[in-house]
C-alpha positions in Angstrom: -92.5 -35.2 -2.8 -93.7 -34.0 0.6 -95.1 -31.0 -0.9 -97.2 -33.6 -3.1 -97.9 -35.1 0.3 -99.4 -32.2 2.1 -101.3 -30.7 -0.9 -103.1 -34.2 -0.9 -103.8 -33.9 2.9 -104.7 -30.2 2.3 -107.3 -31.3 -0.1 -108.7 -34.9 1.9 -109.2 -31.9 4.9 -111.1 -29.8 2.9 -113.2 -32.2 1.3 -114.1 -34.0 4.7 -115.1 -30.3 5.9 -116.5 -30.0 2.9 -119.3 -32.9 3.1 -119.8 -32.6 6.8 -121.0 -28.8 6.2 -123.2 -29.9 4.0 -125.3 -31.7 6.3 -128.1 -30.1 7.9 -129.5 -30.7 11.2 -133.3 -31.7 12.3 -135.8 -28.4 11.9 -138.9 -28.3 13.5 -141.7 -26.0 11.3 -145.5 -25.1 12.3 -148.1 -23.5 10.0 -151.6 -22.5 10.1 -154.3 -21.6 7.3 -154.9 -18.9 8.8 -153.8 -16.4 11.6 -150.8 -16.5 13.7 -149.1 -18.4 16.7 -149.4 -17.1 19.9 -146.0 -16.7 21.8 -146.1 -17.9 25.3 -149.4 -17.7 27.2 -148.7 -15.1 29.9 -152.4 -13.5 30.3 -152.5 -9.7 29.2 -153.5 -6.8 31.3 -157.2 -5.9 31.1 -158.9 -3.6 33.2 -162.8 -4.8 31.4 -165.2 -7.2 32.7 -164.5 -10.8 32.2 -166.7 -13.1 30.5 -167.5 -16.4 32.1 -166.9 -19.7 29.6 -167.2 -23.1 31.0 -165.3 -26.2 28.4 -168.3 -28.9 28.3 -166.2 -31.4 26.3 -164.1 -31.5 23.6 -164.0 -35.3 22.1 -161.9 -37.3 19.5 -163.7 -37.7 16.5 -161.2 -39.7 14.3 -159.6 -42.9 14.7 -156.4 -41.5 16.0 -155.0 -43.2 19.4 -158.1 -45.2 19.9 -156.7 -48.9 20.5 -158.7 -51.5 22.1 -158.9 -50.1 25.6 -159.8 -46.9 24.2 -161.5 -44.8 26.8 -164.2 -42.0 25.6 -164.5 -40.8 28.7 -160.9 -40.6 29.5 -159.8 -39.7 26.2 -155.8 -38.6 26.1 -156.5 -36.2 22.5 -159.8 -34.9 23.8 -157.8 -34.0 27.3 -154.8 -32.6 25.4 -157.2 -30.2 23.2 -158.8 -28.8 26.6 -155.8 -28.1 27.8 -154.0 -26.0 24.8 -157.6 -24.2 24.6 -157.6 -23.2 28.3 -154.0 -22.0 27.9 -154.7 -20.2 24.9 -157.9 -18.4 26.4 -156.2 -17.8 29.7 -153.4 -16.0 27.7 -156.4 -13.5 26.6 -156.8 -12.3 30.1 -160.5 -11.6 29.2 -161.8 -15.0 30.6 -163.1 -16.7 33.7 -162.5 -20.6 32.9 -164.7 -22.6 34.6 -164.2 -26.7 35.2 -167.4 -28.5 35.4 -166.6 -29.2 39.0 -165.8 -25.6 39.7 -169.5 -24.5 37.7 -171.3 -27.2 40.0 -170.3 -25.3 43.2 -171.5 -22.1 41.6 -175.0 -23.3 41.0 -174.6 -24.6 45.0 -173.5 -21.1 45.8 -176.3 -19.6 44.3 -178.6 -21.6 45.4 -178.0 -21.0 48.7 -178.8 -17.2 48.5 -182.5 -18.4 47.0 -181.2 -17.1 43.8 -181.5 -19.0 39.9 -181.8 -22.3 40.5 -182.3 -23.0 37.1 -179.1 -21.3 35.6 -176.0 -22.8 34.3 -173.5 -20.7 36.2 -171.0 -19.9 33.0 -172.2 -17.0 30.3 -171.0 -19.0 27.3 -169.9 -23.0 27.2 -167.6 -24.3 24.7 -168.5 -28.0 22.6 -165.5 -29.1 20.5 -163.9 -31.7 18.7 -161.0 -33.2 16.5 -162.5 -33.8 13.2 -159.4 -34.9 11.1 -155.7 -35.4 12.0 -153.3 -36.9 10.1 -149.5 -38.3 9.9 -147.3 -38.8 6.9 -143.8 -39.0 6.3 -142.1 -38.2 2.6 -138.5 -38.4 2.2 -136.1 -37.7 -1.1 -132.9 -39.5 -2.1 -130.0 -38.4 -4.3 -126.7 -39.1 -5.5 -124.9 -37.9 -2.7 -128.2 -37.2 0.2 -131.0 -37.8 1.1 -134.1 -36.3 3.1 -137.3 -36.8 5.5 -139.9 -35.0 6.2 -142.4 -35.8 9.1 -146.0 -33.8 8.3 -148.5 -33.9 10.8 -152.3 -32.1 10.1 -155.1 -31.5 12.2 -158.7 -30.1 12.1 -160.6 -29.0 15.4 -163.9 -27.6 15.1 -165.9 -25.6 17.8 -169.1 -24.2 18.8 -169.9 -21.0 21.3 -173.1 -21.8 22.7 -175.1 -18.7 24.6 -176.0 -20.6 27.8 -178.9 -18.6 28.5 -180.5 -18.8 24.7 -179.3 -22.4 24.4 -178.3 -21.0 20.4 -175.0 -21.9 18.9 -173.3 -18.1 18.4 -170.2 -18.8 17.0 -169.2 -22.5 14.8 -165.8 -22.9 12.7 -163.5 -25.4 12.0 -159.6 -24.6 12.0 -156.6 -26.4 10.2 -153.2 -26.7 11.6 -150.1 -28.2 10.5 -146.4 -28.9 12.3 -143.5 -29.9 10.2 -140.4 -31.7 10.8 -137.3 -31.9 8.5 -134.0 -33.8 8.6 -131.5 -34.2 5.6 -128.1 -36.0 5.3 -125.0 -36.0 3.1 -122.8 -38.8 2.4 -124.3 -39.8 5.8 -123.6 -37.0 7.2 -126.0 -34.8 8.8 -129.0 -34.6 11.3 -131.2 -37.7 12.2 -134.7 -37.5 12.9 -136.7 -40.1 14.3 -140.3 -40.4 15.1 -141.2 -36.9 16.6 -144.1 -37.1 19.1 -144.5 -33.3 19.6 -145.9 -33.0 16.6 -149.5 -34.2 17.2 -149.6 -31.1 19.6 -148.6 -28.4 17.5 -150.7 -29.1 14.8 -153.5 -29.4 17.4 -152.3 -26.3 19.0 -152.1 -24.4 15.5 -155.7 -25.4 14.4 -157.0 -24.0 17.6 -155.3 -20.8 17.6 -157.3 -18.9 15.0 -160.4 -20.0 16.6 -159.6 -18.3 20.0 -159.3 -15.0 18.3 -163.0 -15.2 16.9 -164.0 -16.5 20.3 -162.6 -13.6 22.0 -164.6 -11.3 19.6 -167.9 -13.0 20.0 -168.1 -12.8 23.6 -166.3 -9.7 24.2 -169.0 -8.2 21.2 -171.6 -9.1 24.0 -172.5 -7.5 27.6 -171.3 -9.3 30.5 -174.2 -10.0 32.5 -174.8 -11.0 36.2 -177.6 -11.7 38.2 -179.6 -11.0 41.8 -178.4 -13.6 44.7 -180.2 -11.6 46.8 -182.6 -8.9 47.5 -183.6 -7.9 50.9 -183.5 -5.3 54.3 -179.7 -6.6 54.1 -178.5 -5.6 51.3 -178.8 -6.4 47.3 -175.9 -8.8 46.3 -175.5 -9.9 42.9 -173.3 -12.7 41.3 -169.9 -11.6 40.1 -166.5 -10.2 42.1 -163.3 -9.2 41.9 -162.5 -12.0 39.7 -164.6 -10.9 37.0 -163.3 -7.1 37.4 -165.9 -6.2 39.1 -164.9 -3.3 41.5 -166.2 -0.5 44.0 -167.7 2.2 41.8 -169.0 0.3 38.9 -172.3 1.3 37.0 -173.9 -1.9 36.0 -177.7 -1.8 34.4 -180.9 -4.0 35.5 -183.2 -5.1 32.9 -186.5 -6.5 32.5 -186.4 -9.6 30.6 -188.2 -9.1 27.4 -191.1 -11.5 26.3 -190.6 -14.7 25.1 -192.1 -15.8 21.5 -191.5 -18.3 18.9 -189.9 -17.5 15.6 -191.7 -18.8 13.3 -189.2 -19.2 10.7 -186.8 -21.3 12.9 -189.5 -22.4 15.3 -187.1 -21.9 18.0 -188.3 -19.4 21.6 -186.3 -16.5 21.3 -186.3 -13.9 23.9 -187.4 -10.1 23.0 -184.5 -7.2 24.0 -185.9 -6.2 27.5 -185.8 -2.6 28.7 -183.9 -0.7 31.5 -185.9 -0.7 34.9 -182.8 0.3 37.3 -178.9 1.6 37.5 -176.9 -0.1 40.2 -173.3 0.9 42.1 -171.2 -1.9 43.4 -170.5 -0.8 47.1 -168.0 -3.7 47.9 -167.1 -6.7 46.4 -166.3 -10.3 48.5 -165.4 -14.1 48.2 -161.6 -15.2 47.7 -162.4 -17.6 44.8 -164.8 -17.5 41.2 -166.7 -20.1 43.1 -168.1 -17.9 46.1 -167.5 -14.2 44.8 -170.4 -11.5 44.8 -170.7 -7.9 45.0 -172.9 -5.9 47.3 -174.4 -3.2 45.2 -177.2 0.0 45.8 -179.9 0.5 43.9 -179.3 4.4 42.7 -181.9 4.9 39.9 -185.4 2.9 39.4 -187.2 0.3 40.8 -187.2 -3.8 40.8 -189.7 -6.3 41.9 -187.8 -8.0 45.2 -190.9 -11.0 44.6 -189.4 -11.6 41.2 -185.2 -11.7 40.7 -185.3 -14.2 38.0 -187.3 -11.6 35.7 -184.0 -9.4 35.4 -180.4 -9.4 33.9 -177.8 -7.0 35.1 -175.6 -6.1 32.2 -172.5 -3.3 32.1 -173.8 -1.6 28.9 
């Protein structure tokens, strides 16, 4: 009789264990179309020149978390986009962000030396926006369990604008999807409720492929710089230490080529210029992007002191 007893115990023990191992806990799962996640955003080593890219905007285009105080300007999904971008593109180590605040002071800085009043102090500018995103939940019940899956989608699409050509170089449109799952037996098991961290890793996961073919575009094109000034002082062009500029650099001057209108677009493009001068950075100053230069010597050719705004100093 107590043998019965303790076999029947035996067995209630083991079935309790039983159903409570068979329980699962909540499990968080992101997936892109395309690419890979990047882990962590700690910016790489690189030794290169470093291409200047200012964020213009990046706006909301569905209806997602627009109430009836919804604020364009102040937008929390537009704001949240910039943000994972900037990380992502800091992470690169190849890139100068500028803020449009920070690009304002530029223009003041240059300016002031009597340089290019005219140019938008960033080499490339980035336009994008949130094109689709998407929640659903789907959920299974059985006999004995049942499940719940939280699915969240999003779409960002961007453009790489040349900011001295004014031409879109670079325009795609990425997908990104996060994941969450929860599943319980007898009642037994993890519990998932609404999961908020969701809307940015799907927004983080679109964007990811997207940086890698920014990357390429710019880095496929020469850094460039300009003359602040150019006089019995000295020559100093735009760019520093921030950039990766450094003493003993070879950078090249040329002559802008001529502009024309293609008549199959009908837009003014600007000819490939030739090589007039070799420069050698002597020094480089300023403590911030904002107010860095270089002081350079002119060590092969000539240039035109009457007319800076005719040349572009590239690396290559």
């Amino acid at each position: 009789m107590k043998l019965t007893r303790v076999a029947k115990f035996c067995g209630f023990a083991s079935l309790v264990f039983m159903l409570a191992s068979c329980g699962s806990t909540a499990k968080t799962t992101v997936t892109k179309t395309e690419g890979t996640l990047n882990e962590g955003v700690n910016a790489s080593e690189y030794q290169g020149l470093k291409r200047t890219v200012a964020i213009a905007r990046f706006s909301n285009e569905t209806e997602y978390a627009k109430g009836a105080f919804y604020d364009k300007e102040n937008d929390p999904v537009g704001k949240q986009a910039i943000d994972i971008l900037s990380a992502k593109l800091t992470a690169k180590g190849k890139f100068v962000l500028l803020e449009r605040a920070d690009a304002d002071k530029i223009q003041t800085e240059i300016e002031k030396y009597g340089g290019q009043s005219q140019k938008v102090p960033a080499d490339y500018l980035i336009i994008g926006s949130i094109t689709e995103f998407g929640r659903k939940t789907t959920g299974e019940v059985g006999f004995v369990s049942r499940s719940k899956t939280q699915t969240v989608e999003a779409g960002v699409n961007i453009r790489l604008i040349d900011v001295r050509t004014g031409q879109v170089i670079y325009s795609e449109e990425g997908k990104g999807q996060a994941e969450t799952n929860s599943s319980t037996t007898f009642g037994m098991g993890g519990v998932q409720g609404y999961d908020a961290t969701l809307s940015d890793k799907a927004i983080s996961a679109a964007i990811e492929k997207l940086v890698d073919n920014i990357e390429q575009t710019c880095m496929d094109r020469p850094w460039k710089s300009y003359f602040l000034s150019y006089d019995k002082d000295g020559i100093i062009i735009a760019g520093g230490a921030k950039q990766g500029l450094k003493a003993g650099s070879s950078l090249f001057v040329y002559e802008r080529g001529k502009q024309v209108k293609n008549p199959q677009t009908g837009m003014m493009i600007e000819l490939p210029g030739k090589q007039v001068a070799k420069l050698t950075v002597l020094t480089v100053g300023g403590s911030t992007v904002t107010d860095e230069y270089a002081i350079v010597d002119l060590t092969e050719g000539s240039v035109d002191s009457g007319k800076l705004l005719n040349y572009v100093i590239q690396d290559k």
